[in-house]
C-alpha positions as CSV (number, residue, x, y, z in Angstrom):
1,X,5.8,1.0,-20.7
2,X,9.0,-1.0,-19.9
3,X,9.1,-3.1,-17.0
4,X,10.5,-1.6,-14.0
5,X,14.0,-2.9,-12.2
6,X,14.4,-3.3,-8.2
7,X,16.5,-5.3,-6.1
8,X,14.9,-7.2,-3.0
9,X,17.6,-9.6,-1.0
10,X,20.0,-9.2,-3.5
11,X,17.6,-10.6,-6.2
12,X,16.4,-8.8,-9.4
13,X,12.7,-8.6,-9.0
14,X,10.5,-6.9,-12.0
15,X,7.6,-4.9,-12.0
16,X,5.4,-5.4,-14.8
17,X,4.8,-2.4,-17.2
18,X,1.1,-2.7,-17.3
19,X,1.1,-1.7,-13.4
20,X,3.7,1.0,-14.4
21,X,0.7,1.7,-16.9
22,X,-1.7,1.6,-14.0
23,X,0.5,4.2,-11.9
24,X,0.3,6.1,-15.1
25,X,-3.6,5.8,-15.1
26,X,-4.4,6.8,-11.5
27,X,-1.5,9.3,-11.3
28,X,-3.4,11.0,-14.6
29,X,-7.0,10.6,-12.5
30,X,-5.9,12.2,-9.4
31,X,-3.9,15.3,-11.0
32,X,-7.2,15.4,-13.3
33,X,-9.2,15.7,-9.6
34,X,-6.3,17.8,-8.3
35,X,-5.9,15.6,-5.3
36,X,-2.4,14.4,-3.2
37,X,-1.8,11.1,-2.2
38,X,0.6,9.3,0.3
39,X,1.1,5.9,1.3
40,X,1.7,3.6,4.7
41,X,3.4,0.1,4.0
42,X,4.6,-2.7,5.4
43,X,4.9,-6.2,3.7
44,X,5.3,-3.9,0.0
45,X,8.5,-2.0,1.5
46,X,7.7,0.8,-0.6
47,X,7.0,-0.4,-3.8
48,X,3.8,1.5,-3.9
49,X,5.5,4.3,-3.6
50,X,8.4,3.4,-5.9
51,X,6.2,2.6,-8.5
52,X,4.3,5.8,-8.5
53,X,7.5,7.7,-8.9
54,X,8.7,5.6,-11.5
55,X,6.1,7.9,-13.4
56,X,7.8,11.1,-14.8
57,X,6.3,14.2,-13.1
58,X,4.5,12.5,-9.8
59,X,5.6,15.0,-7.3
60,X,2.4,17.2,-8.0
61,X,0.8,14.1,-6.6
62,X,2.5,11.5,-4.9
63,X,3.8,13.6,-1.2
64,X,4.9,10.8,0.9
65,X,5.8,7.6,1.3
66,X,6.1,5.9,4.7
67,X,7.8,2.1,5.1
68,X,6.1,1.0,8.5
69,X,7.8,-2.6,8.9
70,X,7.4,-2.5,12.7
71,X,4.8,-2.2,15.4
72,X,7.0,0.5,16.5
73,X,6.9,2.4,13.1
74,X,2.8,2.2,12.7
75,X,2.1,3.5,16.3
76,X,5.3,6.1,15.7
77,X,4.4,7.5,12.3
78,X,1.5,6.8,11.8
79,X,-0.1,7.0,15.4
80,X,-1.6,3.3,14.9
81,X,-2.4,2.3,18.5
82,X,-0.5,-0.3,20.0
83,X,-3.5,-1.8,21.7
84,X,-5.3,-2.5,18.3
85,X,-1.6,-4.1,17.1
86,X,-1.6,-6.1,20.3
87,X,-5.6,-7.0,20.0
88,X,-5.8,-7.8,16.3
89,X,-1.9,-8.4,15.3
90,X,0.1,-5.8,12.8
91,X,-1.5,-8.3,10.1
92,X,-5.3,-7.0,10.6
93,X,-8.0,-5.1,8.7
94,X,-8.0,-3.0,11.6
95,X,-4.4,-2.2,11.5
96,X,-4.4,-1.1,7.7
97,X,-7.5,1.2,8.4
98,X,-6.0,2.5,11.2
99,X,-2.7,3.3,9.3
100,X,-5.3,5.2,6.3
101,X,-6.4,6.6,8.8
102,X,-3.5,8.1,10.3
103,X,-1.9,9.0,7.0
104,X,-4.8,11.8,6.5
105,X,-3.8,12.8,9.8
106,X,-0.2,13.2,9.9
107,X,0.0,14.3,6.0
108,X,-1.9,17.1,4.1
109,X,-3.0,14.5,1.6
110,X,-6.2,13.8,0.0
111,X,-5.7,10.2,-0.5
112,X,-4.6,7.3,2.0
113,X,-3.4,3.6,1.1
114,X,-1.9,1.7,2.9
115,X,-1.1,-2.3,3.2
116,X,0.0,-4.7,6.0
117,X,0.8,-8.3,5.2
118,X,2.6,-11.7,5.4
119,X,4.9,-11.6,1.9
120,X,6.6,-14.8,2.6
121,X,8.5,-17.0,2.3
122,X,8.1,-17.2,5.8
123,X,6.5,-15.7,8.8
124,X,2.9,-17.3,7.8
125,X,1.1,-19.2,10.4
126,X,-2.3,-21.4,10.2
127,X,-4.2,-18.5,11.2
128,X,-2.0,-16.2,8.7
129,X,-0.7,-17.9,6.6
130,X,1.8,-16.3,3.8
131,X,0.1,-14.3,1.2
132,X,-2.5,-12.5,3.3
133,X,-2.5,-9.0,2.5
134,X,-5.1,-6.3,4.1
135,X,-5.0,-3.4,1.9
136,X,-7.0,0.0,3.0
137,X,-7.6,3.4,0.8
138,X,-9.5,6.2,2.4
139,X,-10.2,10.1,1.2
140,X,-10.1,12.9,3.6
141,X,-14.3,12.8,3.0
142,X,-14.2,9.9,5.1
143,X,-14.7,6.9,2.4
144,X,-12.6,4.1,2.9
145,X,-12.1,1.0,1.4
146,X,-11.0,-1.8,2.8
147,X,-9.7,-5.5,1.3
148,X,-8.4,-8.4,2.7
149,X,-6.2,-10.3,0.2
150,X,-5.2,-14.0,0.2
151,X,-2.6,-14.3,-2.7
152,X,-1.2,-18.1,-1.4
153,X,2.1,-18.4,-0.9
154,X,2.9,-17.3,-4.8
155,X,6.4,-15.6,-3.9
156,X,8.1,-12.5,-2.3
157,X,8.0,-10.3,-5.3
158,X,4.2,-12.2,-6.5
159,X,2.9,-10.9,-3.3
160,X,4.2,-7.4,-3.5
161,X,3.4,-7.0,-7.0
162,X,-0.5,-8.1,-6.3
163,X,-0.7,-5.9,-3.6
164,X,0.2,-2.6,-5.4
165,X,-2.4,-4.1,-8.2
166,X,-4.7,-4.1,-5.4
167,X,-3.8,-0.9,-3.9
168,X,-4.7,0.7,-6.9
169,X,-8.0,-0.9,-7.5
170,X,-9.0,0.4,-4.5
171,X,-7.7,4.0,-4.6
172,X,-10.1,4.1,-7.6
173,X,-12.9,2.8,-5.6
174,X,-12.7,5.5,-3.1
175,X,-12.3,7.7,-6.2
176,X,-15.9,6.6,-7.5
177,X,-14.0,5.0,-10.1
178,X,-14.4,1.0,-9.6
Protein backbone atom coordinates (compact mmCIF):
# COMPACT_ATOMS: atom_id res chain seq x y z
CA UNK A 1 0.00 0.00 0.00
CA UNK A 2 1.03 3.77 -0.43
CA UNK A 3 2.47 5.54 2.27
CA UNK A 4 0.27 7.41 4.43
CA UNK A 5 0.41 11.52 4.70
CA UNK A 6 0.01 13.54 8.24
CA UNK A 7 1.10 16.77 9.41
CA UNK A 8 2.83 16.99 13.00
CA UNK A 9 4.08 20.77 13.89
CA UNK A 10 3.53 21.85 10.62
CA UNK A 11 5.86 19.20 9.17
CA UNK A 12 4.96 16.44 6.57
CA UNK A 13 5.60 13.20 8.44
CA UNK A 14 5.03 9.74 6.50
CA UNK A 15 3.81 6.51 7.58
CA UNK A 16 5.31 3.70 5.86
CA UNK A 17 2.94 1.42 3.80
CA UNK A 18 4.18 -1.75 5.21
CA UNK A 19 2.60 -0.60 8.68
CA UNK A 20 -0.48 0.51 6.61
CA UNK A 21 -0.06 -3.23 5.44
CA UNK A 22 0.17 -4.28 9.15
CA UNK A 23 -3.16 -2.30 10.05
CA UNK A 24 -4.42 -4.19 7.06
CA UNK A 25 -3.19 -7.56 8.57
CA UNK A 26 -4.59 -7.19 12.18
CA UNK A 27 -7.70 -5.35 11.04
CA UNK A 28 -8.30 -8.67 8.76
CA UNK A 29 -7.37 -10.96 12.10
CA UNK A 30 -9.73 -9.31 14.38
CA UNK A 31 -12.86 -9.07 12.02
CA UNK A 32 -11.78 -12.88 11.21
CA UNK A 33 -12.21 -13.32 15.35
CA UNK A 34 -15.13 -10.89 15.35
CA UNK A 35 -13.56 -8.76 18.00
CA UNK A 36 -13.61 -4.62 18.58
CA UNK A 37 -10.82 -2.76 19.44
CA UNK A 38 -10.06 0.79 20.82
CA UNK A 39 -7.07 2.64 21.73
CA UNK A 40 -5.58 5.06 24.69
CA UNK A 41 -2.54 7.36 23.60
CA UNK A 42 -0.38 9.66 24.59
CA UNK A 43 3.12 10.39 23.07
CA UNK A 44 1.53 8.64 19.40
CA UNK A 45 -1.38 11.54 19.40
CA UNK A 46 -3.55 9.23 17.63
CA UNK A 47 -1.64 7.81 15.02
CA UNK A 48 -2.70 4.31 16.15
CA UNK A 49 -5.88 5.16 15.63
CA UNK A 50 -5.29 7.11 12.42
CA UNK A 51 -3.56 4.41 10.90
CA UNK A 52 -6.15 1.84 11.53
CA UNK A 53 -8.68 3.96 9.78
CA UNK A 54 -6.59 4.70 6.97
CA UNK A 55 -7.83 1.06 6.13
CA UNK A 56 -11.07 1.11 4.03
CA UNK A 57 -13.92 -0.45 6.01
CA UNK A 58 -12.42 -0.33 9.93
CA UNK A 59 -15.45 0.83 11.62
CA UNK A 60 -16.71 -2.92 12.16
CA UNK A 61 -13.54 -2.89 14.22
CA UNK A 62 -11.80 -0.01 15.20
CA UNK A 63 -14.69 1.84 18.00
CA UNK A 64 -12.67 4.42 19.60
CA UNK A 65 -9.86 6.27 19.77
CA UNK A 66 -8.86 8.25 22.87
CA UNK A 67 -5.68 11.09 22.74
CA UNK A 68 -4.79 11.17 26.61
CA UNK A 69 -1.80 13.77 26.50
CA UNK A 70 -2.37 14.83 30.08
CA UNK A 71 -2.48 13.45 33.58
CA UNK A 72 -5.80 15.00 33.62
CA UNK A 73 -7.07 13.14 30.41
CA UNK A 74 -5.75 9.38 31.72
CA UNK A 75 -7.44 9.77 35.17
CA UNK A 76 -10.58 11.57 33.25
CA UNK A 77 -11.14 9.10 30.40
CA UNK A 78 -9.70 6.63 31.20
CA UNK A 79 -10.11 6.50 35.03
CA UNK A 80 -6.12 5.97 35.42
CA UNK A 81 -5.55 6.98 39.10
CA UNK A 82 -3.72 9.90 39.80
CA UNK A 83 -1.84 8.35 42.64
CA UNK A 84 -0.26 5.72 40.32
CA UNK A 85 0.61 8.90 37.79
CA UNK A 86 2.05 10.70 40.83
CA UNK A 87 3.86 7.32 42.20
CA UNK A 88 5.27 6.01 39.00
CA UNK A 89 5.12 9.22 36.50
CA UNK A 90 2.46 9.35 33.28
CA UNK A 91 5.68 7.65 31.57
CA UNK A 92 5.32 4.17 33.51
CA UNK A 93 4.43 0.49 32.77
CA UNK A 94 1.95 0.93 35.31
CA UNK A 95 0.36 3.87 33.65
CA UNK A 96 -0.04 2.11 30.18
CA UNK A 97 -1.67 -1.02 31.96
CA UNK A 98 -3.70 1.02 33.84
CA UNK A 99 -5.00 2.98 30.73
CA UNK A 100 -5.65 -0.93 28.91
CA UNK A 101 -7.17 -1.42 31.61
CA UNK A 102 -9.55 1.25 31.68
CA UNK A 103 -10.24 1.21 27.98
CA UNK A 104 -12.14 -2.38 28.61
CA UNK A 105 -13.87 -0.58 31.11
CA UNK A 106 -15.16 2.55 29.75
CA UNK A 107 -15.61 1.00 26.04
CA UNK A 108 -17.49 -2.15 24.94
CA UNK A 109 -14.33 -3.41 23.19
CA UNK A 110 -12.68 -6.57 23.02
CA UNK A 111 -9.25 -5.33 22.61
CA UNK A 112 -7.11 -2.54 24.58
CA UNK A 113 -3.73 -0.77 23.53
CA UNK A 114 -2.59 1.74 24.59
CA UNK A 115 0.96 3.75 24.82
CA UNK A 116 2.63 6.41 27.01
CA UNK A 117 5.98 7.94 26.17
CA UNK A 118 8.74 10.56 25.83
CA UNK A 119 8.67 11.23 21.72
CA UNK A 120 11.18 13.91 21.81
CA UNK A 121 12.85 16.16 20.92
CA UNK A 122 12.58 17.07 24.27
CA UNK A 123 11.08 16.33 27.60
CA UNK A 124 13.62 13.29 28.15
CA UNK A 125 15.45 13.18 31.35
CA UNK A 126 18.42 10.71 32.69
CA UNK A 127 15.99 8.67 34.22
CA UNK A 128 13.66 9.00 30.94
CA UNK A 129 15.23 9.78 28.59
CA UNK A 130 13.61 10.59 24.92
CA UNK A 131 12.49 7.49 23.07
CA UNK A 132 11.11 5.42 25.98
CA UNK A 133 7.88 4.17 25.11
CA UNK A 134 5.65 1.63 27.41
CA UNK A 135 3.22 0.17 25.18
CA UNK A 136 0.30 -2.17 26.84
CA UNK A 137 -2.46 -4.54 24.91
CA UNK A 138 -4.91 -6.43 27.04
CA UNK A 139 -8.31 -8.63 25.94
CA UNK A 140 -11.42 -8.47 27.98
CA UNK A 141 -10.20 -12.30 29.08
CA UNK A 142 -7.80 -10.68 31.12
CA UNK A 143 -4.37 -11.26 29.01
CA UNK A 144 -2.25 -8.41 28.76
CA UNK A 145 0.77 -7.63 27.33
CA UNK A 146 2.97 -5.30 28.32
CA UNK A 147 6.49 -3.63 26.62
CA UNK A 148 8.75 -1.18 27.56
CA UNK A 149 10.34 0.39 24.54
CA UNK A 150 13.65 2.40 24.32
CA UNK A 151 13.81 3.68 20.63
CA UNK A 152 16.84 6.49 21.43
CA UNK A 153 16.25 9.68 20.61
CA UNK A 154 15.63 8.56 16.64
CA UNK A 155 13.03 11.61 16.01
CA UNK A 156 9.37 12.75 16.63
CA UNK A 157 7.82 10.93 13.82
CA UNK A 158 10.76 7.65 14.36
CA UNK A 159 9.32 7.32 17.73
CA UNK A 160 5.65 7.37 16.85
CA UNK A 161 6.05 5.31 13.92
CA UNK A 162 7.88 2.43 16.17
CA UNK A 163 5.40 2.64 18.61
CA UNK A 164 2.34 1.80 16.39
CA UNK A 165 4.83 -1.13 14.97
CA UNK A 166 4.96 -2.16 18.45
CA UNK A 167 1.46 -1.64 19.32
CA UNK A 168 0.66 -4.01 16.79
CA UNK A 169 3.06 -6.67 17.71
CA UNK A 170 1.55 -6.84 20.71
CA UNK A 171 -2.19 -6.76 19.95
CA UNK A 172 -1.20 -10.00 18.20
CA UNK A 173 0.43 -11.36 21.19
CA UNK A 174 -2.68 -11.04 23.28
CA UNK A 175 -4.37 -12.54 20.16
CA UNK A 176 -2.19 -15.84 20.50
CA UNK A 177 -0.67 -14.66 17.40
CA UNK A 178 3.17 -13.66 18.20
Amino acid sequence: MRPFFYWLFGVECVVPGDLIDEAEALLALLRERGLTIATGESCTGGLITAVLTAVAGSSDVVDRGFVTYTNAAKTDMLGVPAALIEQHGAVSREVSVAMSKGILVVCPVDIAVSVTGIAGPGGGSEEKPVGLVYISAGSREGTISTRACKFGDIGRNEVRIASVHTAFELVREVLGEE
